[in-house]
C-alpha positions as CSV (number, residue, x, y, z in Angstrom):
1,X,3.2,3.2,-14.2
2,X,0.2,5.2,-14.9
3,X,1.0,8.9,-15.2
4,X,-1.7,10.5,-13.2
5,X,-0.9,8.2,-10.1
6,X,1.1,10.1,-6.9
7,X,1.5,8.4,-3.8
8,X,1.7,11.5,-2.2
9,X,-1.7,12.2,-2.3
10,X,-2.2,8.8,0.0
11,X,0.3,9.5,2.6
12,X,-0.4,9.0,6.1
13,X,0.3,11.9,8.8
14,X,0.2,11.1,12.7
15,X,-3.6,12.4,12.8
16,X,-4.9,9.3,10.4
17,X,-3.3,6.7,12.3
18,X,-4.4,7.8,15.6
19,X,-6.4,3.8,16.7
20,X,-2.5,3.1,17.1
21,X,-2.4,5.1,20.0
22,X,1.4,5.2,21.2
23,X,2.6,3.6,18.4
24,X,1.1,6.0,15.9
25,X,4.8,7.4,14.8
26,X,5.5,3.6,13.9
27,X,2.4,3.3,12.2
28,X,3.1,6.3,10.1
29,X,6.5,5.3,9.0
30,X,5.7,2.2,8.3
31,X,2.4,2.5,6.1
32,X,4.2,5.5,4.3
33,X,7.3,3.3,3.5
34,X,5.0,0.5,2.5
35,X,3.2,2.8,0.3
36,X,6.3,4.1,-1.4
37,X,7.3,0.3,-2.4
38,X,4.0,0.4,-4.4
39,X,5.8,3.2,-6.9
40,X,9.3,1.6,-6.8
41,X,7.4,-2.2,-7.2
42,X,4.5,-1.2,-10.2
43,X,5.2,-1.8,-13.5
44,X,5.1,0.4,-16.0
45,X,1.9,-1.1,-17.7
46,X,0.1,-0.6,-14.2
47,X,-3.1,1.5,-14.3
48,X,-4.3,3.8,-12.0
49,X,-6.9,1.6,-10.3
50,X,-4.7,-1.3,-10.0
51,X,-2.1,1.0,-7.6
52,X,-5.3,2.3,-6.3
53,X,-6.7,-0.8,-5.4
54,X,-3.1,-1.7,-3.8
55,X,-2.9,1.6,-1.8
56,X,-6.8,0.3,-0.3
57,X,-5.5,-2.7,0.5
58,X,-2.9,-1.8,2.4
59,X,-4.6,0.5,4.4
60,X,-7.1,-1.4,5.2
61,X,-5.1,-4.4,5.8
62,X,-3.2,-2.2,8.6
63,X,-6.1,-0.9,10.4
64,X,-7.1,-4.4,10.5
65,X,-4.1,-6.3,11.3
66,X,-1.9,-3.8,14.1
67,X,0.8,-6.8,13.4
68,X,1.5,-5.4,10.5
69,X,3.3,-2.7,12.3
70,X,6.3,-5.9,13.4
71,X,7.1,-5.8,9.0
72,X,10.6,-5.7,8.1
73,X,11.5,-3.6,4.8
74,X,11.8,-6.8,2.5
75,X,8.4,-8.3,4.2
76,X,7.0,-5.0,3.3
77,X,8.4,-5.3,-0.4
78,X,7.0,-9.1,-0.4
79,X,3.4,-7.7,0.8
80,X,3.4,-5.1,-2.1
81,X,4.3,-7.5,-4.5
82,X,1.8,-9.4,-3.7
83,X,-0.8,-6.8,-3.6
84,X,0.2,-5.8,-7.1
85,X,-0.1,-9.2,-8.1
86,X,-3.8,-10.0,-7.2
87,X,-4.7,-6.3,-8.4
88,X,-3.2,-7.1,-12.1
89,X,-4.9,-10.0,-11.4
90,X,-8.2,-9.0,-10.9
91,X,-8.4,-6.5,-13.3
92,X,-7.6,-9.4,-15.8
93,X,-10.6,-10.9,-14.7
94,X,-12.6,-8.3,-14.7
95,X,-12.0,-7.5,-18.3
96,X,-12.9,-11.3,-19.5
C-alpha cells in the first residue's frame, strides 16, 4: 500500500454526516469502518490514487444511497473489494 496514504485524514466526524439527521452516529460508524476495510483490503502495490479514488467512492456512494447505512461488516468488506477492484482497474486503463 502506498506509503503516504492515511485513512485518517478521511475520517468522518458527526458534523460531515449531518443529511443523515438522527441517524448521523450510524452513518459515522459505518462510513469510518468502511473506510478502514480500504487499509486492511489494499494491496500492497496499490497507489495513492487508486485508495483515493476508493475513499471518493465510498463517500459519495453513501450520501447517495442512505441504504447503505443497513451494510453488515462482510457486505462492507465485499463493497471495498469491489471498489478496489474497479480502481486497479481503471488505472490499468488509463495507463494503455
Amino acid at each position: 500500500m502506498h506509503s503516504q496514504f492515511d485513512i485518517h485524514t478521511y475520517l468522518v466526524s458527526h458534523a460531515d454526516m449531518w443529511f443523515f439527521e438522527d441517524e448521523a452516529d450510524i452513518a459515522v460508524d459505518q462510513m469510518n469502518e468502511m473506510l478502514h476495510y480500504i487499509v486492511t483490503l489494499a494491496d500492497s502495490d496499490d497507489t495513492l490514487d487508486c485508495l483515493e479514488e476508493v475513499v471518493r467512492r465510498c463517500l459519495f456512494d453513501w450520501i447517495e444511497n442512505p441504504d447503505l447505512l443497513a451494510l453488515e461488516s462482510d457486505e462492507m468488506q465485499t463493497y471495498i473489494t469491489e471498489q478496489l477492484a474497479d480502481a486497479r482497474q481503471q488505472e490499468i486503463e488509463e495507463d494503455d
